[in-house]
Short mmCIF file of the C-alpha atoms (twelve columns), coordinates in Angstrom:
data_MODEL
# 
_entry.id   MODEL 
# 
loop_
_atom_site.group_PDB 
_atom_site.id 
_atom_site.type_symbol 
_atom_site.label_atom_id 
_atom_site.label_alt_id 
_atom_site.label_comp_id 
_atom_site.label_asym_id 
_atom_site.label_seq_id 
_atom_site.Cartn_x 
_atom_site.Cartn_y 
_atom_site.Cartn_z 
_atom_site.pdbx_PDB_model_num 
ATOM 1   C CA . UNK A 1   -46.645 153.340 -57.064 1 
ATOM 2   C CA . UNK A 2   -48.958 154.432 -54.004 1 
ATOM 3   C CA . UNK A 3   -51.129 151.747 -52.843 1 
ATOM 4   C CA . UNK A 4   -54.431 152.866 -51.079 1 
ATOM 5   C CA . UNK A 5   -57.378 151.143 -49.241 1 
ATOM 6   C CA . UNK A 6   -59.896 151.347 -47.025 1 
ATOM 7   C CA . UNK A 7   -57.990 148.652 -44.612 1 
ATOM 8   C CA . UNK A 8   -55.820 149.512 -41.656 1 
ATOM 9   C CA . UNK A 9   -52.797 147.503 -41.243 1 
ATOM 10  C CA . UNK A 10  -50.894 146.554 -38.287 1 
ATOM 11  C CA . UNK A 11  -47.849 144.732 -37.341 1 
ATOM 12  C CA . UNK A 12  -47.330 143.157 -33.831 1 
ATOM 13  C CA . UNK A 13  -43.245 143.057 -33.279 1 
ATOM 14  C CA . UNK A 14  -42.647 142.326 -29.382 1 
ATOM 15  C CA . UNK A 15  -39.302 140.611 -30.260 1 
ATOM 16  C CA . UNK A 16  -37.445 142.753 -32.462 1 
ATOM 17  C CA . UNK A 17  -33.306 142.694 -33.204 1 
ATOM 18  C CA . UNK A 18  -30.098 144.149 -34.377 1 
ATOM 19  C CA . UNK A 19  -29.215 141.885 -37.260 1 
ATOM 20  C CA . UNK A 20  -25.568 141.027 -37.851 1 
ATOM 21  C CA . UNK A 21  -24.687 140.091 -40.777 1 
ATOM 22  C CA . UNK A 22  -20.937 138.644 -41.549 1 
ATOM 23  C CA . UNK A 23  -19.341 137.184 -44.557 1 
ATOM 24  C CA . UNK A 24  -16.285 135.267 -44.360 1 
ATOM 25  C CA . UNK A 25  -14.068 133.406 -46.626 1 
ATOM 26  C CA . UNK A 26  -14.271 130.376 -44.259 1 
ATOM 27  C CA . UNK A 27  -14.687 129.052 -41.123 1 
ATOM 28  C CA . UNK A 28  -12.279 126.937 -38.998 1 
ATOM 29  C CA . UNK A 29  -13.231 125.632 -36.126 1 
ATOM 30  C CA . UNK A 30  -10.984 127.341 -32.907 1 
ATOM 31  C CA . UNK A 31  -9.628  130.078 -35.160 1 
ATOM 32  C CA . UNK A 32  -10.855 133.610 -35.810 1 
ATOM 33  C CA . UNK A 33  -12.359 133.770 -39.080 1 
ATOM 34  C CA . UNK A 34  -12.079 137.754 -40.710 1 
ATOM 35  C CA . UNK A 35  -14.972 139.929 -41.930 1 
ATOM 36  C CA . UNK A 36  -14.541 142.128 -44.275 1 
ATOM 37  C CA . UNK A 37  -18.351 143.048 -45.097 1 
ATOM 38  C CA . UNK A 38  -20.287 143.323 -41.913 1 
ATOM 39  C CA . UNK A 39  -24.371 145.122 -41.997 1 
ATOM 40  C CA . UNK A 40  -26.562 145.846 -39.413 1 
ATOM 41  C CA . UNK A 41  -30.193 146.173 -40.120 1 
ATOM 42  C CA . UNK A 42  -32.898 146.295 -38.197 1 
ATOM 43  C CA . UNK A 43  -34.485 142.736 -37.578 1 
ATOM 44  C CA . UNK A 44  -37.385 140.905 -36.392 1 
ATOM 45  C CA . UNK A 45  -39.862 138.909 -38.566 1 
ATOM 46  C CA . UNK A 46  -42.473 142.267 -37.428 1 
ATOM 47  C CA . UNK A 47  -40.107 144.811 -38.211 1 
ATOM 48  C CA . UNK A 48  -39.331 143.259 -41.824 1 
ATOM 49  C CA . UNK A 49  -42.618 142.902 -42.512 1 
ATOM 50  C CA . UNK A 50  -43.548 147.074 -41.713 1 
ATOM 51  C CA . UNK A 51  -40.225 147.881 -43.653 1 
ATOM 52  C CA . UNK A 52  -41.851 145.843 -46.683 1 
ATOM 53  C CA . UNK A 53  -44.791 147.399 -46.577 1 
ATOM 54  C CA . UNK A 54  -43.660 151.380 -46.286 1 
ATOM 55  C CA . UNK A 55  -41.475 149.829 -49.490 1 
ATOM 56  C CA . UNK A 56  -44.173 149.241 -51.272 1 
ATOM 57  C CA . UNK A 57  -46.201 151.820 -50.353 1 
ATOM 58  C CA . UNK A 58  -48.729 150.965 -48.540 1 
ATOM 59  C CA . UNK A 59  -49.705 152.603 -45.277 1 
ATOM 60  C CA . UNK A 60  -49.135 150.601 -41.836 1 
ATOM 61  C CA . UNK A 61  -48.684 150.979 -38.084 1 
ATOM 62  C CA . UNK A 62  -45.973 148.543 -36.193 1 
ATOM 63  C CA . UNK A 63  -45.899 147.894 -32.921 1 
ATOM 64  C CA . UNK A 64  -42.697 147.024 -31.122 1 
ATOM 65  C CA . UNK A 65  -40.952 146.566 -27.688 1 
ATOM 66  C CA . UNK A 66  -37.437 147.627 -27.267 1 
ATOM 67  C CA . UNK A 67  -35.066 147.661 -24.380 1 
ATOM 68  C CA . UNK A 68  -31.619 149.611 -23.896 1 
ATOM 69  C CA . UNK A 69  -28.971 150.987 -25.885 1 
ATOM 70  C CA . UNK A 70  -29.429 148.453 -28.405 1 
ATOM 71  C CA . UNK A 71  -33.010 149.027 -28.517 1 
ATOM 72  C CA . UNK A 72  -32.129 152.706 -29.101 1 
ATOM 73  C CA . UNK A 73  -30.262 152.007 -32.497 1 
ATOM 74  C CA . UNK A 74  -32.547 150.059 -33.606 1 
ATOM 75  C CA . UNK A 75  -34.920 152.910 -33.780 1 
ATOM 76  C CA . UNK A 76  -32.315 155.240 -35.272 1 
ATOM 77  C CA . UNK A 77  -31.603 152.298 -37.575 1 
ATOM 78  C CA . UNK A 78  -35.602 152.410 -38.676 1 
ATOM 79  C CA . UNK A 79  -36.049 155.943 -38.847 1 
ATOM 80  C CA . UNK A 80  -36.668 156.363 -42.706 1 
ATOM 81  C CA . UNK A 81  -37.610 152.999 -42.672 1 
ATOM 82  C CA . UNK A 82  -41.193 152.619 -41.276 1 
ATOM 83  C CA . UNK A 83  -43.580 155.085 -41.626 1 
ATOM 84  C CA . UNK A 84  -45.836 154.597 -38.426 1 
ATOM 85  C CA . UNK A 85  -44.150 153.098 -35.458 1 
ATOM 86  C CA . UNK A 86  -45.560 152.979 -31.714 1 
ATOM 87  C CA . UNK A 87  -42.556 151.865 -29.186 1 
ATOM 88  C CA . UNK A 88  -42.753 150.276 -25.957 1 
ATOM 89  C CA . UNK A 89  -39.695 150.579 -23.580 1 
ATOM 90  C CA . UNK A 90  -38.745 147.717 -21.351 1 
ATOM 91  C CA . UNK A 91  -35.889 146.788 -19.275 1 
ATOM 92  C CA . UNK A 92  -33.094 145.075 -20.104 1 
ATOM 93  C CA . UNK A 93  -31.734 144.781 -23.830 1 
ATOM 94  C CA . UNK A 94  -32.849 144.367 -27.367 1 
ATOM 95  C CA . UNK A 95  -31.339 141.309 -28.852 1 
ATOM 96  C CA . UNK A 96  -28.740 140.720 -31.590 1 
ATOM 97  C CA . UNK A 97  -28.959 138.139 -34.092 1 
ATOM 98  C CA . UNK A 98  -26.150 136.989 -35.783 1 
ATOM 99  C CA . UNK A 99  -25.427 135.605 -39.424 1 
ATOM 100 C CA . UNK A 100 -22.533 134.255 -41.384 1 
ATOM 101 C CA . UNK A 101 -22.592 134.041 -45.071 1 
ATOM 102 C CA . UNK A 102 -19.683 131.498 -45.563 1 
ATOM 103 C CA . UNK A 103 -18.199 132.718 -49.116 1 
ATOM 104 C CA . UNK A 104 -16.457 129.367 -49.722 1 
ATOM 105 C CA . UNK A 105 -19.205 127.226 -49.381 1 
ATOM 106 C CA . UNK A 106 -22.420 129.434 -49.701 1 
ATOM 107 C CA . UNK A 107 -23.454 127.646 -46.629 1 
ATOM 108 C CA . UNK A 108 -25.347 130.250 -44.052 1 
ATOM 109 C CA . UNK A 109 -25.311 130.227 -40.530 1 
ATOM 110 C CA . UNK A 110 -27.851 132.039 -37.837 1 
ATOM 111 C CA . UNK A 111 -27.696 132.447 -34.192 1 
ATOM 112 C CA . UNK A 112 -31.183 133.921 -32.673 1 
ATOM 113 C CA . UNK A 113 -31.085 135.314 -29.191 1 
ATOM 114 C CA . UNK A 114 -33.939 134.748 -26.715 1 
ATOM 115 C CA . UNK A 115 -34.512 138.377 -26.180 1 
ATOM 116 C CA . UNK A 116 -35.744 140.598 -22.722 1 
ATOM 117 C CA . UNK A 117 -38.578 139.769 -20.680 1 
ATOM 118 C CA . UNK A 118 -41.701 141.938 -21.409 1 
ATOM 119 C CA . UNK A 119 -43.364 142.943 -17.978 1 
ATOM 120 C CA . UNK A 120 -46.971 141.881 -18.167 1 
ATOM 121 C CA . UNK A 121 -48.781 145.373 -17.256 1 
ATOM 122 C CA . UNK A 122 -46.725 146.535 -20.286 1 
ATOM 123 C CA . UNK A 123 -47.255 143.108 -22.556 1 
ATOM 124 C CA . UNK A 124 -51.095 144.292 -21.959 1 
ATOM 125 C CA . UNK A 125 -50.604 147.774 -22.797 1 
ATOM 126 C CA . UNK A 126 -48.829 146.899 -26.229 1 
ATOM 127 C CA . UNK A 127 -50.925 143.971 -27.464 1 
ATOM 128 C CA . UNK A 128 -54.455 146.353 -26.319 1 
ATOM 129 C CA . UNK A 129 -53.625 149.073 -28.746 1 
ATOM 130 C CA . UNK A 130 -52.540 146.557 -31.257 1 
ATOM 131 C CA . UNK A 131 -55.869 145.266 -31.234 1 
ATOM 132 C CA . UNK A 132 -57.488 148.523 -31.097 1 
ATOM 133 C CA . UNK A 133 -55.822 150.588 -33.747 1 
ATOM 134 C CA . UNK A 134 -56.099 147.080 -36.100 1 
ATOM 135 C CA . UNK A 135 -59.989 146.946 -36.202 1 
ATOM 136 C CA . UNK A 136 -61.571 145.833 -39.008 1 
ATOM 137 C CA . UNK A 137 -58.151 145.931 -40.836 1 
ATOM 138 C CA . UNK A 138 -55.148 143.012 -41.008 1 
ATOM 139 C CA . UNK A 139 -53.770 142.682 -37.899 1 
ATOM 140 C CA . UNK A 140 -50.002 140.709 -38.739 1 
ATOM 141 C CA . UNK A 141 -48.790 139.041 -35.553 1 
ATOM 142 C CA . UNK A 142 -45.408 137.087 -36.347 1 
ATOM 143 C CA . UNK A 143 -41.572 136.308 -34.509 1 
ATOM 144 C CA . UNK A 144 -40.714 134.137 -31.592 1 
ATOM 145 C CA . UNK A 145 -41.344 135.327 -28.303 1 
ATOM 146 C CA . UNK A 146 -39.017 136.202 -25.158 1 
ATOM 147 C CA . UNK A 147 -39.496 133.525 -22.784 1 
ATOM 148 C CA . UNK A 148 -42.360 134.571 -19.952 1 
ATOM 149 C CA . UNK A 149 -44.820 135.241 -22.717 1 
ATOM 150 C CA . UNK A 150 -47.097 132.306 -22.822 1 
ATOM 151 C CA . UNK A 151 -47.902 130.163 -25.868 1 
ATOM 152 C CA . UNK A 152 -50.917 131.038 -25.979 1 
ATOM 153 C CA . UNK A 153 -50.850 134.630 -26.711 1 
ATOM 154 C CA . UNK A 154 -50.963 134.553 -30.324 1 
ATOM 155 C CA . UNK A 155 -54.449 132.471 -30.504 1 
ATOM 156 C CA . UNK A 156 -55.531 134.824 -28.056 1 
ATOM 157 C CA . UNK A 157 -55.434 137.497 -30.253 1 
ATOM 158 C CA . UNK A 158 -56.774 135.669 -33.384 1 
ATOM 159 C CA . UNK A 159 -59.839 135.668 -31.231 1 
ATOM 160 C CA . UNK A 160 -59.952 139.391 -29.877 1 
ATOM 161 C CA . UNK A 161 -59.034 140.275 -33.930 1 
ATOM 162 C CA . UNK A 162 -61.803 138.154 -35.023 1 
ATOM 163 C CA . UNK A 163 -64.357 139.102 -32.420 1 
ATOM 164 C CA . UNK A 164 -63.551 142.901 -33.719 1 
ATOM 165 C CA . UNK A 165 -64.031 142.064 -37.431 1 
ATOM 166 C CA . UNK A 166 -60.447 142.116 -38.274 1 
ATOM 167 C CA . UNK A 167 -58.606 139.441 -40.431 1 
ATOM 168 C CA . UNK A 168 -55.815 137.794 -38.327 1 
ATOM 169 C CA . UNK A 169 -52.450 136.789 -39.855 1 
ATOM 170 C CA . UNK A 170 -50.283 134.569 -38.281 1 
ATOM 171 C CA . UNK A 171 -46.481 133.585 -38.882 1 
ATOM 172 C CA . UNK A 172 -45.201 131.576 -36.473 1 
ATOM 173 C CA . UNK A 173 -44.236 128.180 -35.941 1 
ATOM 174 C CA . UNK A 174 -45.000 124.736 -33.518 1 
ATOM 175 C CA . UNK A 175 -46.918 124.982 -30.512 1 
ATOM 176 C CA . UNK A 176 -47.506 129.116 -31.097 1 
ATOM 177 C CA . UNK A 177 -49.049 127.992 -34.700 1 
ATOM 178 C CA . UNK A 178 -51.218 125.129 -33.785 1 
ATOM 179 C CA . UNK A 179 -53.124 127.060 -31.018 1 
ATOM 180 C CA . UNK A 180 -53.506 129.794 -33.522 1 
ATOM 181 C CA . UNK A 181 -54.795 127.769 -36.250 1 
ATOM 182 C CA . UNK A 182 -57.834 126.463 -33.658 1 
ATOM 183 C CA . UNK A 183 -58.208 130.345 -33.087 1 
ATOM 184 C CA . UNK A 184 -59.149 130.429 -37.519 1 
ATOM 185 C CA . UNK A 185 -56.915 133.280 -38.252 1 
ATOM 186 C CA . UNK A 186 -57.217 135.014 -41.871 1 
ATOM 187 C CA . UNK A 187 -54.081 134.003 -42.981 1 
ATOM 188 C CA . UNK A 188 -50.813 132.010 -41.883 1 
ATOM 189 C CA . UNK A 189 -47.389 131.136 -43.962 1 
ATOM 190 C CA . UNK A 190 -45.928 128.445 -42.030 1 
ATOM 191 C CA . UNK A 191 -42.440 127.193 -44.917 1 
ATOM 192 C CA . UNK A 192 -42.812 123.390 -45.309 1 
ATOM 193 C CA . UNK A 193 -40.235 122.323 -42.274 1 
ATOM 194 C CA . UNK A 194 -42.548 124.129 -40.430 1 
ATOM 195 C CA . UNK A 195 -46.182 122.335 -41.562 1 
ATOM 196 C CA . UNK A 196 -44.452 119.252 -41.442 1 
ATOM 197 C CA . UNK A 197 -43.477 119.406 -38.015 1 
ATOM 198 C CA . UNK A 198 -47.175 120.310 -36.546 1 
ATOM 199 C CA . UNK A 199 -48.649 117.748 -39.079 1 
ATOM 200 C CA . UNK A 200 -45.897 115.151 -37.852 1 
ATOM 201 C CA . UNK A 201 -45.116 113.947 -41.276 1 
ATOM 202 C CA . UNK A 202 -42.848 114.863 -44.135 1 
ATOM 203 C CA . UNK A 203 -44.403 116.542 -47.337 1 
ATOM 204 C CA . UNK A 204 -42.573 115.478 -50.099 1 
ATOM 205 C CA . UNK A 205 -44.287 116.852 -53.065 1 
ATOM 206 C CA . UNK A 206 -45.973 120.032 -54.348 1 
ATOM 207 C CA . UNK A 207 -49.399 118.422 -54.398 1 
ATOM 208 C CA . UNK A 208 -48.789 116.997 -50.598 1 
ATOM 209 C CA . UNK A 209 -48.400 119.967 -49.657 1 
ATOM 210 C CA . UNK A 210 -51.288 121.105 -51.056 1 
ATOM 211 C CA . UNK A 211 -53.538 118.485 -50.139 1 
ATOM 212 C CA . UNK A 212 -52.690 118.689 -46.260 1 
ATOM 213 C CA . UNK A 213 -52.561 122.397 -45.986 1 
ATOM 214 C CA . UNK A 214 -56.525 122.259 -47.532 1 
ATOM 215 C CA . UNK A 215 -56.750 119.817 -44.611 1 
ATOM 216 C CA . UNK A 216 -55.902 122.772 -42.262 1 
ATOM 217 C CA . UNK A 217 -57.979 125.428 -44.034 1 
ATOM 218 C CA . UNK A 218 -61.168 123.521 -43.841 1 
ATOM 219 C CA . UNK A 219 -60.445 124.297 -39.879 1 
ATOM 220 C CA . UNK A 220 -61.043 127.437 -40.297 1 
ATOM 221 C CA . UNK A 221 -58.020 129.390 -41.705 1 
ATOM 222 C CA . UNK A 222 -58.913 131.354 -44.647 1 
ATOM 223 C CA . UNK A 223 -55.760 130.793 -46.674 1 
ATOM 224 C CA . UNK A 224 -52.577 129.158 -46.365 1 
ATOM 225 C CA . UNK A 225 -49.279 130.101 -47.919 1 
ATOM 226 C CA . UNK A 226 -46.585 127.526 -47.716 1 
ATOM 227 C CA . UNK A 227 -43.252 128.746 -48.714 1 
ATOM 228 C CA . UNK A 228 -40.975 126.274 -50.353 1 
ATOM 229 C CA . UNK A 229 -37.952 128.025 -50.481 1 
ATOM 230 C CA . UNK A 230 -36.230 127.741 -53.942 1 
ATOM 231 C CA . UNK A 231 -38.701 125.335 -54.798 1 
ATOM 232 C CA . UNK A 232 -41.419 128.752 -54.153 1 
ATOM 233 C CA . UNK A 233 -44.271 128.499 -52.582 1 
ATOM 234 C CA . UNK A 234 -48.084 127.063 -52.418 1 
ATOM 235 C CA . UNK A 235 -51.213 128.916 -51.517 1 
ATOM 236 C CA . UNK A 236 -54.473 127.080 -50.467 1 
ATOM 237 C CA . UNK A 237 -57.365 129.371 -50.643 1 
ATOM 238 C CA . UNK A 238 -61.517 128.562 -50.413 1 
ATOM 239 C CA . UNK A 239 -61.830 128.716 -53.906 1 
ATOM 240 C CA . UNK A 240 -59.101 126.493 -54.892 1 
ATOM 241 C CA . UNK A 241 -54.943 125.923 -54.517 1 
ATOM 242 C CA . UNK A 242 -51.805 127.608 -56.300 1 
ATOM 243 C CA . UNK A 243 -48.666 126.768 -56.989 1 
ATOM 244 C CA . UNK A 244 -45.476 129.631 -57.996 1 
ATOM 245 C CA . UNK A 245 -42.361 128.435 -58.862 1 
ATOM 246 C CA . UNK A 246 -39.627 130.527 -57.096 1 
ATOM 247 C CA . UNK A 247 -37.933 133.100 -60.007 1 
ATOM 248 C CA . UNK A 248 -34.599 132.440 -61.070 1 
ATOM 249 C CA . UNK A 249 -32.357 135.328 -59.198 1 
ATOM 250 C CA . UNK A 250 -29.182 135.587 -57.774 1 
ATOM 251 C CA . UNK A 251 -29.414 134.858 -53.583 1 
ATOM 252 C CA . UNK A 252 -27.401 136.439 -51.506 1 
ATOM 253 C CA . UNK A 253 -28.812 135.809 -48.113 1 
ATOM 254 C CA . UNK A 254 -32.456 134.134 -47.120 1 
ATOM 255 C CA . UNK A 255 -32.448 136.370 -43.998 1 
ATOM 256 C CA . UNK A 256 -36.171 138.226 -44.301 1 
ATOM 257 C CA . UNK A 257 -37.448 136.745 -47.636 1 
ATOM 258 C CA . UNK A 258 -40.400 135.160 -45.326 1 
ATOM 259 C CA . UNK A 259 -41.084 138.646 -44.255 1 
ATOM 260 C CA . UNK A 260 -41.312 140.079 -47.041 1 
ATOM 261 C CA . UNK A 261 -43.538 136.945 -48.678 1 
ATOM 262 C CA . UNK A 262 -45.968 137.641 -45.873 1 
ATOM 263 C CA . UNK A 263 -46.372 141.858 -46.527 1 
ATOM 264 C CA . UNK A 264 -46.424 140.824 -49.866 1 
ATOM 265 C CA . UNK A 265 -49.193 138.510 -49.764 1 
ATOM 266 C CA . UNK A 266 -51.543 140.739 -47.239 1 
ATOM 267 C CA . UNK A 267 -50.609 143.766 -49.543 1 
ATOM 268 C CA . UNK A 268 -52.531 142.247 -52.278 1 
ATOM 269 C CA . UNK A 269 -54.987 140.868 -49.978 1 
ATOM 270 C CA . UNK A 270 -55.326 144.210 -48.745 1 
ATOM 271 C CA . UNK A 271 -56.042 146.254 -52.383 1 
ATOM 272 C CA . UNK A 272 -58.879 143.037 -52.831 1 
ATOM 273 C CA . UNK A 273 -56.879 141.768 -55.633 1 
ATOM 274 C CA . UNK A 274 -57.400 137.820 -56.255 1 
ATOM 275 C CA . UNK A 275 -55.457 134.781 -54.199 1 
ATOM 276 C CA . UNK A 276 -53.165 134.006 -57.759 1 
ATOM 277 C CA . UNK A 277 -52.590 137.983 -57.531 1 
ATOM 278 C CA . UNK A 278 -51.712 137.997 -53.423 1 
ATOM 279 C CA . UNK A 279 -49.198 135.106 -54.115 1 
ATOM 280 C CA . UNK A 280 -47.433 137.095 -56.693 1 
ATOM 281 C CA . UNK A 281 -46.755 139.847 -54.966 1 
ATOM 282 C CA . UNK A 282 -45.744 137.299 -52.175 1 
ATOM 283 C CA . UNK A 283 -43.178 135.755 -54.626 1 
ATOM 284 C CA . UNK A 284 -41.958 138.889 -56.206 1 
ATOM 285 C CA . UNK A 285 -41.204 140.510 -52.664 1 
ATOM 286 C CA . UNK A 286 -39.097 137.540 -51.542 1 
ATOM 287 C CA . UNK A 287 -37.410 137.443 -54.852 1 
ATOM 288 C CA . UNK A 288 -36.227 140.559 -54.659 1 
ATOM 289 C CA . UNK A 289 -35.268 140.512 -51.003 1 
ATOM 290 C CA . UNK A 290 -33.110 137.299 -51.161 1 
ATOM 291 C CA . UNK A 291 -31.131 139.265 -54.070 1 
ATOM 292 C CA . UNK A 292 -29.661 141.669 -51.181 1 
ATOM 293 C CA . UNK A 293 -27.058 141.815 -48.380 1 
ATOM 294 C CA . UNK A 294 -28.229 141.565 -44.744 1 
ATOM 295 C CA . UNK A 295 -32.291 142.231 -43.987 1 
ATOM 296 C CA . UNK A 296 -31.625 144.618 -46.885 1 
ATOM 297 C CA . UNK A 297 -35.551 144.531 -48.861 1 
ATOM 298 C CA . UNK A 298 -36.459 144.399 -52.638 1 
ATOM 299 C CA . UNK A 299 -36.964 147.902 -54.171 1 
ATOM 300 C CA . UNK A 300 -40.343 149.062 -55.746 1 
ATOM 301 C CA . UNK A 301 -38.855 148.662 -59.198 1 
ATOM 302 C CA . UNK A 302 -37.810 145.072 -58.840 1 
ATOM 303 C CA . UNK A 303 -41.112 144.030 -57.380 1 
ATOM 304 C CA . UNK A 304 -43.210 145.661 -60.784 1 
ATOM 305 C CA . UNK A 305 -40.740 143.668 -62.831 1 
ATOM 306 C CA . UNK A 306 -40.750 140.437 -60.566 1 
ATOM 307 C CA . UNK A 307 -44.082 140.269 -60.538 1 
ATOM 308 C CA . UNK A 308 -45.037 139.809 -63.928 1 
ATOM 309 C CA . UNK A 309 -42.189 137.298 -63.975 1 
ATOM 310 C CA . UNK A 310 -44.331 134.824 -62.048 1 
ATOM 311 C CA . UNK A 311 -46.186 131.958 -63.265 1 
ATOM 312 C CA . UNK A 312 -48.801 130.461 -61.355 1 
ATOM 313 C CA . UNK A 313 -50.208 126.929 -61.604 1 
ATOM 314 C CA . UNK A 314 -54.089 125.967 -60.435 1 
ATOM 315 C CA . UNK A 315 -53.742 122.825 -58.304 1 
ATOM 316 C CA . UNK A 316 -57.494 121.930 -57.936 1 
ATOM 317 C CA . UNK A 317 -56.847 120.475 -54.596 1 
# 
C-alpha cells in the first residue's frame, strides 16, 4: 500500500549500530555459553525508525553518522533497507550492540556501547541539513548520544524545527527529554520507566499514566505516547486521551518495537489521519516487530491485519 503526503519526513540517527543478536540455551556465569542463531541488523533507535517507514511505504530521508569498517557494513547492511539515506563519516568506529535471548528462561539481555565522538564542525554540518531538508515536515530526532555531544542538543533543535514550521518528535529519555519537552516538541514516546523517572514517581495504573502525561502536554507537547510494553500503550492528545491494549502475539525479542511504535505513530500523523488512528498504526507496527528475530521489522501484510486488531479505549483525562 503506497502512502503519500504533502509532508517531508526526516530521521536524525547520529548514533547508529551493528546489532548482535544471540540466543543461547543458557547462561552460566564463567563458562562459554554456545550460539547457534546469531543476526546482525542494522541498529539505532534512527535507523529502525527509517527502516519502518520505507516498510510501510512512506517516503523519508535519514540522517546518520558512521565511522570505520563497522560503519561500512552497516551501510551495506541498509542498502535495500532505507530508501533515502545522507551519511556522515567520522573517525573512529561505529558501535556494536549486543543481545542475548536466553532460550531457557526467556529472559533478554542488552549491552549498548557508547559509540565515536562526532567532531563538532561535522555535528553542525549533519544536524544543519537535518533541519533544512525537514522544513515544514516531521523532523524525528531519537537514540542516545556519544559522549561530547551536549544534553542540550535535542531541545535545541525542537526550537530551530519549530521556528521553521516543522513538527518536532522526540524519543529520548532523562535529562535529553526534559530539556526537550520545555523546547514543546510535536510529539514524544517516552515507555513508562522512562516518564516515571523525569516525573520522580511511579505510575502504577493506566489512568496515572494518563493523568500525568496530560500534565506534560499542557506544557506544550502536542501529544504524548506512553508505551506500556505488554500492557500497550497510552496516547494523550489536545482533544482527549487513549488507551490500546497490546495484541496478543508471539514475542520473540523487544529489540526495536519502540522504533517502530514511533514511525508508526508519525506515519498516521503524517497521512492527517486521527490520534485513535496514529496509535494504531503505532500498536500494529510494534506488534508485528516484537514477533521477529533480531531488529528484524513487521511486514506490510501484518501491519493491515494488526491494525484492525486493535481496540482503543477513550480515557477522558
Amino acid at each position: 500500500m503506497k502512502q503519500t503526503s504533502s509532508n517531508t519526513i526526516t530521521t536524525l540517527c547520529l548514533n547508529p549500530a551493528i546489532d548482535v543478536t544471540y540466543h543461547v540455551d543458557k547462561m552460566i556465569i564463567d563458562q562459554k555459553s554456545r550460539s547457534d542463531l546469531t543476526r546482525r541488523d542494522p541498529g539505532g533507535n534512527g535507523i529502525n525508525i527509517g527502516r519502518s517507514l520505507h516498510r510501510m511505504n512512506i517516503n523519508s530521508t535519514t540522517f546518520c553518522v558512521i565511522a570505520g569498517d563497522t560503519g561500512k557494513l552497516l551501510q551495506q547492511l541498509l542498502k535495500s533497507q532505507l530508501g533515502n539515506i545522507f551519511y556522515e563519516s567520522v573517525s573512529g568506529e561505529t558501535r556494536i550492540n549486543s543481545t542475548i535471548i536466553e532460550l531457557d528462561s526467556h529472559r533478554q539481555y542488552q549491552i549498548t556501547d557508547a559509540g565515536t565522538k562526532i567532531p563538532t564542525r561535522q555535528l553542525q554540518n549533519v544536524v544543519a541539513d537535518f533541519v533544512q531538508q525537514t522544513g515544514q515536515g516531521f523532523g524525528i530526532i531519537t537514540g542516545s548520544c556519544q559522549p561530547n555531544i551536549p544534553i542540550s542538543l535535542y531541545a535545541e533543535l525542537v526550537t530551530k524545527i519549530n521556528q521553521a514550521g516543522g513538527k518536532a518528535v522526540i524519543d529520548s529519555h532523562g535529562e535529553i527529554l526534559k530539556q526537550a519537552i520545555q523546547a514543546k516538541p510535536f510529539l514524544i514516546k517516552p515507555n513508562r520507566y522512562e516518564l516515571e523517572t523525569i516525573l520522580e514517581r511511579s505510575l502504577a495504573t493506566v489512568s496515572d499514566v494518563a493523568k500525568y502525561a496530560r500534565q506534560i502536554q499542557l506544557q506544550g507537547v502536542t501529544h504524548i505516547c506512553v508505551s506500556l510494553g505488554e500492557h500497550g500503550a497510552v496516547l494523550v492528545s489536545p482533544d482527549n486521551s487513549y488507551y490500546a491494549q497490546a495484541l496478543d502475539v508471539p514475542v520473540n525479542t523487544t529489540v526495536g518495537a519502540g522504533d517502530s511504535m514511533v514511525a508508526g505513530l508519525v506515519g498516521g500523523f503524517n497521512l492527517s489521519l486521527s490520534a485513535e488512528d496514529s496509535l494504531r498504526y503505532g500498536i500494529a507496527c510494534g506488534a508485528g516487530t516484537v514477533m521477529h528475530a533480531g531488529t528484524e521489522l513487521f511486514s506490510n501484510d501484518e501491519l493491515a491485519s494488526f491494525r484492525q486488531q486493535v481496540v482503543i479505549e477513550t480515557l477522558d483525562i
